[in-house]
Structure formats: C-alpha cells, structure tokens
Backbone as a printed PyTorch tensor [residue, N CA C, xyz], in Angstrom:
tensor([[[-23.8120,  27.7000,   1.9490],
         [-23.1410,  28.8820,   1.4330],
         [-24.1630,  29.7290,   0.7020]],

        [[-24.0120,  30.7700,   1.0350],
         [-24.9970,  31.9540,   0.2590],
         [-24.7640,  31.9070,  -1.6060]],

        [[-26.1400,  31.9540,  -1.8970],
         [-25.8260,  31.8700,  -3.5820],
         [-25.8260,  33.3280,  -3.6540]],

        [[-25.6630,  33.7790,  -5.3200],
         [-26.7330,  35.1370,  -5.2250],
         [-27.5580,  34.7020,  -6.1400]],

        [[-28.6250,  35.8170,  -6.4050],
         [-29.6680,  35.3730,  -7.0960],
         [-29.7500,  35.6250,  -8.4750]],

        [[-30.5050,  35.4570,  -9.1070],
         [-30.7060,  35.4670, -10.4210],
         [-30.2530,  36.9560, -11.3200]],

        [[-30.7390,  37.6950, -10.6690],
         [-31.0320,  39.0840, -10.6470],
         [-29.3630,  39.6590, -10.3550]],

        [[-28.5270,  39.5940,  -9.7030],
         [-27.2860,  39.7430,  -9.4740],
         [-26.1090,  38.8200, -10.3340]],

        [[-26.0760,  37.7240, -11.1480],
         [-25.2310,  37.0600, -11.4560],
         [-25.2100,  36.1680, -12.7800]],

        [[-24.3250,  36.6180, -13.3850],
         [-24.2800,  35.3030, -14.5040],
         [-23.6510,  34.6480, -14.8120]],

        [[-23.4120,  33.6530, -14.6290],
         [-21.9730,  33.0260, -14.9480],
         [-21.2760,  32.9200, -16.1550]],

        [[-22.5280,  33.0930, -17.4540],
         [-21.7120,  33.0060, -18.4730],
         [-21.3240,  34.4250, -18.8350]],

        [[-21.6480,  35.4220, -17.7450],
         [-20.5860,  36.9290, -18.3040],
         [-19.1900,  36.8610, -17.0490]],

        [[-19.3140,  36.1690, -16.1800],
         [-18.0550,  36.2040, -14.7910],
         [-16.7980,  35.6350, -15.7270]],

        [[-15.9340,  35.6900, -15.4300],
         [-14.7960,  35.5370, -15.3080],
         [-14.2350,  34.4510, -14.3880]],

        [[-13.5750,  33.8310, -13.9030],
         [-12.9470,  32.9620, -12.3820],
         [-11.9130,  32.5910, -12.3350]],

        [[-11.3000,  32.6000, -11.3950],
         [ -9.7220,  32.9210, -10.8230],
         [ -9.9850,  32.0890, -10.0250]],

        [[ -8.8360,  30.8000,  -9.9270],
         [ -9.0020,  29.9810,  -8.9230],
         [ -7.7930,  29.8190,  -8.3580]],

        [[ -7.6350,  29.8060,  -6.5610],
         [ -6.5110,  29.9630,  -5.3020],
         [ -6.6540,  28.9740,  -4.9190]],

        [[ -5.1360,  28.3110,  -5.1480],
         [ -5.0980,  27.0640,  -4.1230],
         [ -5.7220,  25.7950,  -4.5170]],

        [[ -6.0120,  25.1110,  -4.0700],
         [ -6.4560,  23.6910,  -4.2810],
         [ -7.2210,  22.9130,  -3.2800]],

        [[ -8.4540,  22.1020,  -3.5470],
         [ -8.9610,  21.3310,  -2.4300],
         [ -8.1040,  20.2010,  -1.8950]],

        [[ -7.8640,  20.2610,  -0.9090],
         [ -7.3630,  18.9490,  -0.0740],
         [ -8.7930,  18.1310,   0.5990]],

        [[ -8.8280,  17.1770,  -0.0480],
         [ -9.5280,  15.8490,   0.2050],
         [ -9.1030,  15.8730,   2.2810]],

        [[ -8.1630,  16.3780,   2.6290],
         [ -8.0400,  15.9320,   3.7670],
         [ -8.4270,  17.0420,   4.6080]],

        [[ -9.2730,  18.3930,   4.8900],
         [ -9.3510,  19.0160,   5.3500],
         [-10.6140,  19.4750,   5.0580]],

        [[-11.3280,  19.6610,   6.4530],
         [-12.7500,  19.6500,   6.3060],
         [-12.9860,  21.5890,   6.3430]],

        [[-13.4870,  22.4980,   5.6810],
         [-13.2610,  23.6610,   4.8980],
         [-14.4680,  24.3050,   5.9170]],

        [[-13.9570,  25.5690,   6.5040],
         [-15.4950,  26.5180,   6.4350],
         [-15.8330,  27.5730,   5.3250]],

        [[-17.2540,  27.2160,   4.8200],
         [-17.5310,  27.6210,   3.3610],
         [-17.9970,  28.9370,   4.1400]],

        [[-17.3080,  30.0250,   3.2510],
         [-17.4540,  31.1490,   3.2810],
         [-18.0720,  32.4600,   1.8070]],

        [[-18.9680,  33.0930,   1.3930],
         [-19.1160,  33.6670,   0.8310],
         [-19.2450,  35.3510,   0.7370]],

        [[-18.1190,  35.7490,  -0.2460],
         [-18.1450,  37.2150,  -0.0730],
         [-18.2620,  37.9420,  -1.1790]],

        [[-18.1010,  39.4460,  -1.1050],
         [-18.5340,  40.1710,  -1.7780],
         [-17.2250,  41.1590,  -1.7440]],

        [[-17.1480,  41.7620,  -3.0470],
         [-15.4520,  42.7180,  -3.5230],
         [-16.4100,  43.6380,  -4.4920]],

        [[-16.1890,  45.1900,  -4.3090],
         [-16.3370,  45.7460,  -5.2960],
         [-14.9150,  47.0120,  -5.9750]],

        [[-15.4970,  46.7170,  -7.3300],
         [-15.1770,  48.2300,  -7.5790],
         [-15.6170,  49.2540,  -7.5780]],

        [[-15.2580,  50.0810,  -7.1940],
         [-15.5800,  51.5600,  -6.4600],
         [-15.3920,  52.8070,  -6.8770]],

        [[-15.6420,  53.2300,  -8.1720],
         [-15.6650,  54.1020,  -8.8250],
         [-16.1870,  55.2760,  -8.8590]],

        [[-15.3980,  56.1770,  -8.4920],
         [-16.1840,  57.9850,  -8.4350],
         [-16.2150,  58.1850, -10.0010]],

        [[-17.6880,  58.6480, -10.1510],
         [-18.5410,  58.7530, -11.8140],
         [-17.3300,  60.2880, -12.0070]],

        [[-17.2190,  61.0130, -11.1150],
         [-16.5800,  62.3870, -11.4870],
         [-15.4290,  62.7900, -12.4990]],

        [[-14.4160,  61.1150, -11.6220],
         [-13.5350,  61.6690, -12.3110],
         [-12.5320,  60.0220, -12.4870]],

        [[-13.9120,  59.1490, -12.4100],
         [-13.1750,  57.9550, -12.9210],
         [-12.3870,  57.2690, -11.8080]],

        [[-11.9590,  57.6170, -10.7360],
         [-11.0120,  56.8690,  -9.9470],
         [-11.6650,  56.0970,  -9.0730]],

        [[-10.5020,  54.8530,  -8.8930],
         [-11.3230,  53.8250,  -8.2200],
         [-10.5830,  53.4580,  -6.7770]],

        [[-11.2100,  53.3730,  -5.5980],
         [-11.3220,  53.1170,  -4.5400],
         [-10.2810,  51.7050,  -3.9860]],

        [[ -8.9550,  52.1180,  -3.6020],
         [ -8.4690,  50.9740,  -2.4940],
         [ -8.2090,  51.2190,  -1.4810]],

        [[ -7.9180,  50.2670,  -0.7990],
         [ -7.4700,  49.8740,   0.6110],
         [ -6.0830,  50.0130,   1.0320]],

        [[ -5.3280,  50.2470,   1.6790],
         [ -3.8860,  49.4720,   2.0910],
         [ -4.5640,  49.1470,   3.4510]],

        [[ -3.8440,  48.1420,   3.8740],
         [ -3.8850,  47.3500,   5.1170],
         [ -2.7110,  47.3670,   5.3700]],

        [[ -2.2390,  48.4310,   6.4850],
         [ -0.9510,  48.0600,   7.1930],
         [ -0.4160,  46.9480,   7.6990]],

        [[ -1.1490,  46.4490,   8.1990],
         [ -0.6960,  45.0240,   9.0890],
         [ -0.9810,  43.8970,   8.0440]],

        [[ -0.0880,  43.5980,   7.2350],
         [  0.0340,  42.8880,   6.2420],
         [  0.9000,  42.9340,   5.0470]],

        [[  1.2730,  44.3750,   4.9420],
         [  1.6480,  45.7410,   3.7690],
         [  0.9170,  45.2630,   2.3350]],

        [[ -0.4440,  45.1710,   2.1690],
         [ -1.4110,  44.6460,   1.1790],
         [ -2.4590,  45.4440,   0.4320]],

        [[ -3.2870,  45.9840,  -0.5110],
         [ -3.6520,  46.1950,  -0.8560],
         [ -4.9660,  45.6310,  -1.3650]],

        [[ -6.0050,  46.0540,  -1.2730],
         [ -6.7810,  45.3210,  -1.9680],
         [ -8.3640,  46.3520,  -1.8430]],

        [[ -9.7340,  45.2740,  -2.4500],
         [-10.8830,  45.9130,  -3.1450],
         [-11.7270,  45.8910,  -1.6100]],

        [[-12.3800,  47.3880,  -1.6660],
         [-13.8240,  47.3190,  -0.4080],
         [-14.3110,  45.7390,  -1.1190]],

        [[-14.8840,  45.2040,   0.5650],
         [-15.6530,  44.2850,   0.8170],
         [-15.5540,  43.1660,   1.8120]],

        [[-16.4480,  42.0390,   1.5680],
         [-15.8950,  41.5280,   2.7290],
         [-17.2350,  40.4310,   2.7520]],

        [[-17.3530,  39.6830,   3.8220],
         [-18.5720,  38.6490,   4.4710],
         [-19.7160,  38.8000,   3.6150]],

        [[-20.7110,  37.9690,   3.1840],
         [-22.2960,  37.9680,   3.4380],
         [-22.6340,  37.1770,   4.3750]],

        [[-23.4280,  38.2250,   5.0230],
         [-24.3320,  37.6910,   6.0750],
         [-25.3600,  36.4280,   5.6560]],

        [[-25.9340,  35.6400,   6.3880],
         [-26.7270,  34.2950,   6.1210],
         [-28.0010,  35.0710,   5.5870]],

        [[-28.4230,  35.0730,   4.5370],
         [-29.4280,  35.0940,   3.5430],
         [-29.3310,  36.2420,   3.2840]],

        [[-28.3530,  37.4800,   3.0590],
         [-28.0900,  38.7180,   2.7720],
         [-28.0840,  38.6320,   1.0610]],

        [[-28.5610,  39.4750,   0.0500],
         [-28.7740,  39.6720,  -0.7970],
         [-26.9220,  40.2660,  -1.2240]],

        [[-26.4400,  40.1210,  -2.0300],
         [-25.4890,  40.1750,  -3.0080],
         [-25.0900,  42.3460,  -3.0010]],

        [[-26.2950,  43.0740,  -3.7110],
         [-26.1460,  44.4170,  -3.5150],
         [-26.3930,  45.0710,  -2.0280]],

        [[-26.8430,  43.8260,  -0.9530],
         [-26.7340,  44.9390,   0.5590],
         [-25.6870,  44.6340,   0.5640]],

        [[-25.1340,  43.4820,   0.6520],
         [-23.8640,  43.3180,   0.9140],
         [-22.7670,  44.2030,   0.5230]],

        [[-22.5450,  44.1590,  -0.6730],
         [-21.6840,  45.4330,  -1.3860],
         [-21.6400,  46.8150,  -0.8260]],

        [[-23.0750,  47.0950,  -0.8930],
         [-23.0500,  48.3600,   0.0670],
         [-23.1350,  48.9480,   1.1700]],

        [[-22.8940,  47.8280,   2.1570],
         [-22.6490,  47.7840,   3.5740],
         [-21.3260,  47.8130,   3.7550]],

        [[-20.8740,  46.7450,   2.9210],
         [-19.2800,  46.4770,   3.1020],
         [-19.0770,  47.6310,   2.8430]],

        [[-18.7080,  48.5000,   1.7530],
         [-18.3310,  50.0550,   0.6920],
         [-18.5620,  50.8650,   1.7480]],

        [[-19.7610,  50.9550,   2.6450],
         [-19.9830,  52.0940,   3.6810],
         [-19.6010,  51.8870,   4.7660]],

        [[-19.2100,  51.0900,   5.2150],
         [-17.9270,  50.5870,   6.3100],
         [-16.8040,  50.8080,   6.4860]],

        [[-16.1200,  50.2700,   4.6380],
         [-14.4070,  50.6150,   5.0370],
         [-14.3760,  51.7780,   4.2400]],

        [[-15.1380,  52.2810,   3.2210],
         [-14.7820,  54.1610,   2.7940],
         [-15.7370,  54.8920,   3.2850]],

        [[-16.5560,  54.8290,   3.9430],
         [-18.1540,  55.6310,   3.9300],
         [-18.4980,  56.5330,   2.6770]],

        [[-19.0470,  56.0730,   1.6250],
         [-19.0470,  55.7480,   0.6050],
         [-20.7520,  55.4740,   0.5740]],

        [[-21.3580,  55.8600,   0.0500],
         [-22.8970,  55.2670,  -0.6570],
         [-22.8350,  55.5000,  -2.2240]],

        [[-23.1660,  53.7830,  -2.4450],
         [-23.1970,  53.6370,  -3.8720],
         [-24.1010,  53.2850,  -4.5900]],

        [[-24.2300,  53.4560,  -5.8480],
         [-25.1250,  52.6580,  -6.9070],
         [-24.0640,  51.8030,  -7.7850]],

        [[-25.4780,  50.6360,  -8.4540],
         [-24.6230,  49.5110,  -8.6770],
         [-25.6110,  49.1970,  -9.8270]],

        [[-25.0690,  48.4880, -10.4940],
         [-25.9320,  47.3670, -11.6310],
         [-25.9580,  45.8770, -11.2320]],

        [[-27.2150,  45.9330, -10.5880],
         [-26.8090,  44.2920, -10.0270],
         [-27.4450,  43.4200, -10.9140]],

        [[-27.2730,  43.5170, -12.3810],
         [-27.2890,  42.5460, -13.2630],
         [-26.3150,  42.1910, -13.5740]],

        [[-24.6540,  42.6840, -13.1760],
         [-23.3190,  42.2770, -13.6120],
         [-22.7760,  42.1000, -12.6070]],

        [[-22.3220,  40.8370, -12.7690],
         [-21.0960,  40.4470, -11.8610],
         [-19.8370,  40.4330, -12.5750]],

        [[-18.8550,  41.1730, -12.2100],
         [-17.4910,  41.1290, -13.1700],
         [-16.6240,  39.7290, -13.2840]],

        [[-16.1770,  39.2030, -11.9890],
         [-15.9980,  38.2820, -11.9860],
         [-16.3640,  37.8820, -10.7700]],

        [[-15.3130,  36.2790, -10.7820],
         [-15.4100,  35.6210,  -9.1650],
         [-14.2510,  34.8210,  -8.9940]],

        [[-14.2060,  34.3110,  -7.5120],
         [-12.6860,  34.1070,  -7.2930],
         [-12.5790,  33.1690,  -6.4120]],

        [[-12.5900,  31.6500,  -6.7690],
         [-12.7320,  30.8110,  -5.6900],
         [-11.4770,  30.1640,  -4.8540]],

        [[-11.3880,  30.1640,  -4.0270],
         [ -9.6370,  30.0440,  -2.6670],
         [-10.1150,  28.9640,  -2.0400]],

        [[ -8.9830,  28.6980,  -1.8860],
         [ -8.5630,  27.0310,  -0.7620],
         [ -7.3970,  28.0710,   0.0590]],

        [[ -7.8980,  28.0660,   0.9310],
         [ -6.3860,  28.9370,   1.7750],
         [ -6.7180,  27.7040,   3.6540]],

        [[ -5.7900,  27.9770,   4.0540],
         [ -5.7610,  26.9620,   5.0840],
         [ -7.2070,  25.9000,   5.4900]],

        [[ -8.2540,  26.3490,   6.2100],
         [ -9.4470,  25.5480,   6.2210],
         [-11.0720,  26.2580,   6.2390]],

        [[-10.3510,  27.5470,   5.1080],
         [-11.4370,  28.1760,   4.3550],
         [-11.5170,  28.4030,   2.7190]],

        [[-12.5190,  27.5370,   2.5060],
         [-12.8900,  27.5780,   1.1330],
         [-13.6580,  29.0510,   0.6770]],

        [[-13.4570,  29.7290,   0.0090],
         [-14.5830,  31.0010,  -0.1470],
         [-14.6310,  31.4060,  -1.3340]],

        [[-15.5890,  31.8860,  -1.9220],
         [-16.1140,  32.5170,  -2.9390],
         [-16.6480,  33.7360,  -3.2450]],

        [[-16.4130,  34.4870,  -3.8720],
         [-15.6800,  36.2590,  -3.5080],
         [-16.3520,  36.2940,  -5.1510]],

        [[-17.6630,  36.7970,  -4.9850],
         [-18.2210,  37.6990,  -6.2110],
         [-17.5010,  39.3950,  -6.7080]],

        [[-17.3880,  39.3350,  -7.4080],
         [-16.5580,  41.0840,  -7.9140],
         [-17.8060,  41.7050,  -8.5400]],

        [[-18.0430,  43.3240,  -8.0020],
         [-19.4000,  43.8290,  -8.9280],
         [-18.5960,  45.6250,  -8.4910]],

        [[-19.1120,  45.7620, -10.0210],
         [-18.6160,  47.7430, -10.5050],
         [-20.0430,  47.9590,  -9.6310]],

        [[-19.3550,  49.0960,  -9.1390],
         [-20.2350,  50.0560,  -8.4800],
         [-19.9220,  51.6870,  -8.4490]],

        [[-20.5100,  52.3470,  -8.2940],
         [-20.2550,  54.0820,  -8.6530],
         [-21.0750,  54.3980,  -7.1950]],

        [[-19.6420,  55.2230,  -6.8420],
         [-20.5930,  56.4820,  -5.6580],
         [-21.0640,  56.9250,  -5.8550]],

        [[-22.2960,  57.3810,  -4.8790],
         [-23.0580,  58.5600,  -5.2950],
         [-22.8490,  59.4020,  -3.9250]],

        [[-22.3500,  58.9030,  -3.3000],
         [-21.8420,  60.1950,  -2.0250],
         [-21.1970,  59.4500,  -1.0750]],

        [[-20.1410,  60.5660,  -0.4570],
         [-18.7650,  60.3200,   0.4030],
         [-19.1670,  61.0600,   1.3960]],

        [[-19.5020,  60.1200,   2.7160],
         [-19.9120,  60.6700,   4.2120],
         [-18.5140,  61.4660,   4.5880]],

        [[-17.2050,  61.2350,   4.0930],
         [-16.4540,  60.8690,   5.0630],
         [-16.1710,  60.6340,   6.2990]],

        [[-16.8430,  59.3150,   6.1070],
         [-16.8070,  58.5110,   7.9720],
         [-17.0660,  57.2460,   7.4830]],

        [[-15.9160,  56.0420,   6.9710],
         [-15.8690,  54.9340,   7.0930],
         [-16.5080,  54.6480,   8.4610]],

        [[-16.6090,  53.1880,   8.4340],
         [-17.1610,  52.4480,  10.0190],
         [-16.6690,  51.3570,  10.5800]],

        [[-15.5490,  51.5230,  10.3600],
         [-14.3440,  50.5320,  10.7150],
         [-14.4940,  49.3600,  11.4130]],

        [[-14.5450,  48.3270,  11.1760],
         [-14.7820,  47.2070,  12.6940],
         [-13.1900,  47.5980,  13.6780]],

        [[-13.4480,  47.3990,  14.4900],
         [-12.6250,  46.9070,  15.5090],
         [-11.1500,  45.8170,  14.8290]],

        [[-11.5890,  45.2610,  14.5590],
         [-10.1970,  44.8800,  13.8570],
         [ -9.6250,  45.1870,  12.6560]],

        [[-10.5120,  45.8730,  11.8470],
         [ -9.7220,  46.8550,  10.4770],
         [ -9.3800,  47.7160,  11.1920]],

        [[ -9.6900,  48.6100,  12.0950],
         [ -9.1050,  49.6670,  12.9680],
         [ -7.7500,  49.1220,  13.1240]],

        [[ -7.6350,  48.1800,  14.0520],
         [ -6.6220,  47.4720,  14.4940],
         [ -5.1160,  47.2440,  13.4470]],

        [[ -5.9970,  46.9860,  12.3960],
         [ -5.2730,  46.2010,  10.9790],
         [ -4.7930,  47.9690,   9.9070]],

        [[ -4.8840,  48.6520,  10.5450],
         [ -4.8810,  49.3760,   9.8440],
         [ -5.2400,  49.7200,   8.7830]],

        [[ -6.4400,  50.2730,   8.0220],
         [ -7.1550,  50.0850,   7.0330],
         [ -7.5030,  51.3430,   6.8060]],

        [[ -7.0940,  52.0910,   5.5220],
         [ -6.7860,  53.3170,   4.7780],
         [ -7.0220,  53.0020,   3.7040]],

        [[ -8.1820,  54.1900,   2.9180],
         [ -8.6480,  54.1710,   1.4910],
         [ -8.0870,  55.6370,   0.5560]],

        [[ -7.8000,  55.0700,  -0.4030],
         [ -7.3100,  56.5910,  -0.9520],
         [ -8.0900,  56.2190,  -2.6250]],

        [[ -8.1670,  56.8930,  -3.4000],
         [ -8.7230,  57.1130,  -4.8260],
         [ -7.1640,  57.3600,  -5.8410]],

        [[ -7.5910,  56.2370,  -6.6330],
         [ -6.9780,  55.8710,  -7.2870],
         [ -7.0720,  55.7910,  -9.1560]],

        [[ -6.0280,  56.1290, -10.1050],
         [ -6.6600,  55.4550, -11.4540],
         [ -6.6760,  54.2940, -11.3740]],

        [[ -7.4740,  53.6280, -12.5830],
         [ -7.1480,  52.2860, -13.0280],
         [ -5.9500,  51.5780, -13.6310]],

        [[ -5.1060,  52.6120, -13.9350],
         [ -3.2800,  52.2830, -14.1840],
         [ -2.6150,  52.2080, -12.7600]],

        [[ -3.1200,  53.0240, -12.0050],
         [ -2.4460,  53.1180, -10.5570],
         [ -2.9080,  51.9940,  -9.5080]],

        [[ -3.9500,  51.8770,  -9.9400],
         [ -4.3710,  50.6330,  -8.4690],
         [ -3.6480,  49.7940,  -9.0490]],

        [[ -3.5960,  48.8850, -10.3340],
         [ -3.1110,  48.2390, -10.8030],
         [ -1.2730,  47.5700, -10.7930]],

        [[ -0.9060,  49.2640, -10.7940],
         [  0.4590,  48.9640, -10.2720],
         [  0.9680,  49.1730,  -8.5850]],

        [[ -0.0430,  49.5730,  -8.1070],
         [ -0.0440,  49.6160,  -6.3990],
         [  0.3250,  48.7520,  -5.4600]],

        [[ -1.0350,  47.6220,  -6.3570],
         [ -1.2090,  46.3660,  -6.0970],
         [ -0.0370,  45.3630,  -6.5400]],

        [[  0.3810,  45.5010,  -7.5460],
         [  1.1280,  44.6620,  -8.7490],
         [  2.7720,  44.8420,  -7.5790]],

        [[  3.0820,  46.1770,  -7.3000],
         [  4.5910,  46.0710,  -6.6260],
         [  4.1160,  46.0190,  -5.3000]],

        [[  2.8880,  46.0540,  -4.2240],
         [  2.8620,  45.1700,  -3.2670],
         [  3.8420,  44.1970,  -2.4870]],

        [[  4.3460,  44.1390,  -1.4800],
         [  4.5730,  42.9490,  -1.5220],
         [  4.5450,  42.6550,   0.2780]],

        [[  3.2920,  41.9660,   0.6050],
         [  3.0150,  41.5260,   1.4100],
         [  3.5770,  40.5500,   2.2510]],

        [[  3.2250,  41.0270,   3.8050],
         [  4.1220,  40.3960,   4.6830],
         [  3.3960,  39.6160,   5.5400]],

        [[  2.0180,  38.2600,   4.6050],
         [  1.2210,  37.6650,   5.2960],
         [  1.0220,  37.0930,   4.0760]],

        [[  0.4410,  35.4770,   4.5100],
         [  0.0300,  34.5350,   3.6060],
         [ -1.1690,  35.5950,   3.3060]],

        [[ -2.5430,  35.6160,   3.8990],
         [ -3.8870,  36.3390,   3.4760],
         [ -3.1130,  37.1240,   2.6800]],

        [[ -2.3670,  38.1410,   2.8510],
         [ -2.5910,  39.5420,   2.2540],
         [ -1.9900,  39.3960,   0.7780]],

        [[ -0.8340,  37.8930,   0.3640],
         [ -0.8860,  37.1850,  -0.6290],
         [ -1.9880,  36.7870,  -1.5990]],

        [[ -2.7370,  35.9420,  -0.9730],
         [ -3.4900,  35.4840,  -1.1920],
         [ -4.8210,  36.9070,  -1.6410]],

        [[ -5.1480,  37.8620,  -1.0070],
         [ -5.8880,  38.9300,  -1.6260],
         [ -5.7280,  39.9320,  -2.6870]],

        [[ -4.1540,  40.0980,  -2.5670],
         [ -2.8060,  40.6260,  -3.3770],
         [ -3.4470,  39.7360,  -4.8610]],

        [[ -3.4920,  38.6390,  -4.9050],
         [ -3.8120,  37.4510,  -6.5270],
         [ -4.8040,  37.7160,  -6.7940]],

        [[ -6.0380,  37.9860,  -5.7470],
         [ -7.1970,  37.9110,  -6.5680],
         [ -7.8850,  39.0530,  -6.4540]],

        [[ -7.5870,  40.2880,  -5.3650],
         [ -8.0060,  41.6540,  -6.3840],
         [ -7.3500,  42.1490,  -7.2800]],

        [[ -6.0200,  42.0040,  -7.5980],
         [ -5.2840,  42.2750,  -8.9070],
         [ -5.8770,  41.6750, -10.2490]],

        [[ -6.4350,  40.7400,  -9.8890],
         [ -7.2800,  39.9970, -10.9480],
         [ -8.8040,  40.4190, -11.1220]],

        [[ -9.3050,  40.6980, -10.2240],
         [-10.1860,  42.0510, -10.4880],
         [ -9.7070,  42.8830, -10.9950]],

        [[ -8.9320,  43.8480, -10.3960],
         [ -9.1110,  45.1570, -11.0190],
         [ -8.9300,  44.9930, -12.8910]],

        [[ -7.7300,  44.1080, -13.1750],
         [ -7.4060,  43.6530, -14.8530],
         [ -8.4880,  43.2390, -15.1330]],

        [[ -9.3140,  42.7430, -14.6790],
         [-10.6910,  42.4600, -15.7330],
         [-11.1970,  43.7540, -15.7290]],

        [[-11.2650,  44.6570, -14.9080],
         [-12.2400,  45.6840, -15.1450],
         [-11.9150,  46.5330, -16.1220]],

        [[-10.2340,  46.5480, -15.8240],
         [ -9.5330,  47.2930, -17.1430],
         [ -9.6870,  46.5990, -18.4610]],

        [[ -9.8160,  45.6020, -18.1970],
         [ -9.9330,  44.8500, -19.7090],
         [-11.4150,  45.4280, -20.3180]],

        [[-12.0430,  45.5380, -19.5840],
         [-13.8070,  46.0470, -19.7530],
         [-14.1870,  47.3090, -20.0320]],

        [[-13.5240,  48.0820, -19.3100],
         [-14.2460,  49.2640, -19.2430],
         [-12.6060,  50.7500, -19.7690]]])
C-alpha cells in the first residue's frame, strides 16, 4: 500500500474515522487514496460532487497510483472530476479515514487545497461519465448539509456519505 511521505503527513495533526471492521475471514485488496478539499481563495466555497447513480455526494478524489506522490495525486484527481488546477500545503493532512467495506480495505488521506484556475473541462473517466458525476461550489454550511440530508441509494455511496461528511466537519472545525 502506498505510504505518503514525510513531507505530506502527520499523524499527530490527522484526525481518523474508522468504517466497518476487519474480518479475520476475508482476504482485503489494500487500496490507498486521496480526498480533497477544494476551495476557491475568492470567495471561500468549496467544491462537491453529486453522483447520480447512487444519489451521493461527496469530496474530488480518488486512487493513488503505485509509487505516486500524495500532492500529484490530489491534483490529478481535482483536474479530472472539476478541471480545476490547484495549490496545496502538502505539509497538512486534515484527516484520514480507514474502511472495511466488502473485500476492500482502504485508506483515504483528506488535504485543503485552493484553486488557482478553472479550465472548465473536468476529464471524466468513462465510468464517472457513466455514474453521473456533477460538481457545483458550495459553502461550508451547505456542503455540510447537502451531504448530511443525502440519502443514498448504494452501500458505497453510504459508506462515502460517513466519511466525507467527516471531512468536511473537521475542516469546519479548523478553518
């Protein structure tokens, strides 16, 4: 599983939210990802998702690639599903969020990030296309309750529903 490095993470400033439970009886594919917040410096609002095919909500991000650094990641993911180029402080990690969901274990770093410019031209994969995947700008009272009356029509989108809501409240708790 991908760590991040020194330079990106601390554990004694993270936070952690833990999904689900290990079963001793199920052999897990370890997965590691990356969630940000997405903040326009302008005027403060922060960046979600809805995912139709699910009715869910949740934070840009997604996969690290096998030996991918922590801030490409972030900003590959961010310029994918908003087209979006950002700056970041990759000395803070906000929090992290470790899941047992059917026979994937994963670990989902959270890091603030600020645009610094909107292509508008997300880069959709093929199956967020599919999944329907729409970003709109948001406050930090509003994502919060977006997310919060949600109510998803998929175990995942449950399961993402718990732990970017738990992002975004730390960030509010922070900032």
């Amino acid at each position: 599983m991908s760590q991040p490095t020194e330079s990106n993470f601390d554990p004694s400033t993270s936070s952690l939210l833990k999904i689900g439970s290990l079963d001793p009886g199920v052999t897990y594919v370890e997965r590691t990802a990356v969630r940000a917040i997405l903040q326009n410096p302008l005027n403060k609002r922060l960046a979600i998702i809805h995912v139709k095919k699910g009715n869910y909500y949740k934070l840009p991000g997604g996969g690290i690639e096998p030996n991918e650094d922590h801030s490409i990641a972030v900003a590959r993911e961010i310029l994918e599903e908003t087209g979006c180029m950002i700056s970041m402080d990759i000395g803070t990690c906000l929090a992290t969020c470790e899941e047992y969901r059917n026979d994937l274990h994963q670990i989902s770093y959270c890091y603030v990030t600020k645009m610094i410019e909107d292509t508008g031209r997300p880069e959709l994969t093929e199956l967020e296309a599919s999944e329907g995947l729409s970003h709109r700008w948001v406050s930090v009272n509003e994502a919060m309750e977006v997310m919060q009356d949600s109510v998803p029509t998929s175990e995942l989108g449950k399961f993402i529903k718990e732990r970017d809501l738990f992002f975004v409240e730390k960030f509010a708790d922070i900032f």
